[in-house]
C-alpha positions as CSV (number, residue, x, y, z in Angstrom):
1,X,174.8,-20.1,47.6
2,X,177.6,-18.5,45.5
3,X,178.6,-21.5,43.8
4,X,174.8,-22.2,42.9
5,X,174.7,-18.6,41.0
6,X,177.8,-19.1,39.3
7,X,176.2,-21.9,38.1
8,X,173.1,-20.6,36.7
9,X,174.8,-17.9,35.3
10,X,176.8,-19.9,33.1
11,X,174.2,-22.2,32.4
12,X,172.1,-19.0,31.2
13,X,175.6,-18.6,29.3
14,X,176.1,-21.3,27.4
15,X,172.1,-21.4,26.6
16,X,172.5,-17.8,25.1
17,X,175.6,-19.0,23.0
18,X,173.8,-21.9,22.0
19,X,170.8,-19.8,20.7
20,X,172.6,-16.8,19.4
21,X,174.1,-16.0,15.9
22,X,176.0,-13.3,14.3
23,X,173.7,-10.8,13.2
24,X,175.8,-8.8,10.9
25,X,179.0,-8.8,9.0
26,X,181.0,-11.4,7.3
27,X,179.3,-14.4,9.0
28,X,175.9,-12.7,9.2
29,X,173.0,-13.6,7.4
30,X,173.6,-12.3,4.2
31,X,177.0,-14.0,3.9
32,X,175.5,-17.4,6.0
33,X,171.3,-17.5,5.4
34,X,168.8,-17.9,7.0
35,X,169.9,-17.1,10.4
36,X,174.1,-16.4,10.1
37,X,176.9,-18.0,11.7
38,X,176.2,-19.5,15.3
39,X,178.7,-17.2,17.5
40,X,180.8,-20.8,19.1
41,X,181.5,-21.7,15.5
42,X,183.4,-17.8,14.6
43,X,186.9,-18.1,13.7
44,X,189.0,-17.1,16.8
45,X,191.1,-14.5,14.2
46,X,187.6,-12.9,13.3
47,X,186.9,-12.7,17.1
48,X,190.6,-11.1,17.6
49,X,189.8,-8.1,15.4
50,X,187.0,-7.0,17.3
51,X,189.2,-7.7,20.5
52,X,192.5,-5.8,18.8
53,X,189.9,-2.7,17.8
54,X,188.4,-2.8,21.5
55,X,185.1,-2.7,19.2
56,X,182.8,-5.7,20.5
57,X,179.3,-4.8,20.0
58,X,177.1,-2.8,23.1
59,X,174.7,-5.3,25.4
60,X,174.2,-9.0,25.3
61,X,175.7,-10.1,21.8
62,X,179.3,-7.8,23.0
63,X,179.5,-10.2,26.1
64,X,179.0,-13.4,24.4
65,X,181.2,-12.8,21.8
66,X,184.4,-11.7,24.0
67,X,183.1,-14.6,26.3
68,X,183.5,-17.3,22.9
69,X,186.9,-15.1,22.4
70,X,188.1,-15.8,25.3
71,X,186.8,-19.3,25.4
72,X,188.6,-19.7,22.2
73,X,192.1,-18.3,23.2
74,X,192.3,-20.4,26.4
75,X,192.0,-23.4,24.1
76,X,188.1,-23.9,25.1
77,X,186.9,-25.0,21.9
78,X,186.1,-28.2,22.6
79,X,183.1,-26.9,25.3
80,X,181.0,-25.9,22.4
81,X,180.5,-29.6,21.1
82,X,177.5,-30.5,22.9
83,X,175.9,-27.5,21.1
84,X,178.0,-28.1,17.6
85,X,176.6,-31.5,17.7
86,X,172.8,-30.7,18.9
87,X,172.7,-28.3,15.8
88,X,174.0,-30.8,13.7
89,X,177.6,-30.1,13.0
90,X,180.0,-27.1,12.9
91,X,178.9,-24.8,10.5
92,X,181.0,-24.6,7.5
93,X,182.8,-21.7,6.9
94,X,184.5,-22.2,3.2
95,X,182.7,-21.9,0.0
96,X,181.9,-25.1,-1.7
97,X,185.3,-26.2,-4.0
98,X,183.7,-26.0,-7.7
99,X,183.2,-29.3,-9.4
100,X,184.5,-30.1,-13.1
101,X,187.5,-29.6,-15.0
102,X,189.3,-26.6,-14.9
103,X,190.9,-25.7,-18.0
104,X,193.6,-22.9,-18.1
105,X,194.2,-21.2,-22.0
């Protein structure tokens, strides 16, 4: 019976992470519209600040971020394709290189 609630816990997990994006900051909507950053595709150095600060958000959004955080530092990436690849791709996170000649006077 234990094993079958673990289960659905991190089924309800992964369904959250699938679903949820970062709601504010550098990778929020205003930086990443309409909807911001999904949290499985935040870099694991932007994840480490909030870790170093002890500062993850309150509720729901703090647990799935330290849970991608930790994902991420145990070299779990690689879970998060299935979702990567049902949104269509990993979100890019770099500004488009500019196009055209550069000329330097």
């Amino acid at each position: 019976m234990d094993e079958e609630r673990l289960r659905d816990f991190m089924v309800a997990d992964l369904a959250d992470l699938a679903r949820t994006r970062m709601p504010f900051g550098k990778f929020g909507p205003a930086h990443f519209p309409p909807r911001g950053v999904p949290l499985y595709d935040l870099p694991v150095e932007y994840l480490a600040w909030f870790a170093r600060k002890d500062c993850f958000p309150q509720g729901r959004l703090g647990e799935l971020l330290r849970m991608v955080h930790q994902m991420k530092v145990d070299g779990l990436d690689e879970i998060f394709d299935p979702l990567r690849r049902r949104a269509g791709g990993r979100t890019v996170l770099r500004p488009p290189k500019r196009q055209g000649n550069i000329h330097f006077e």
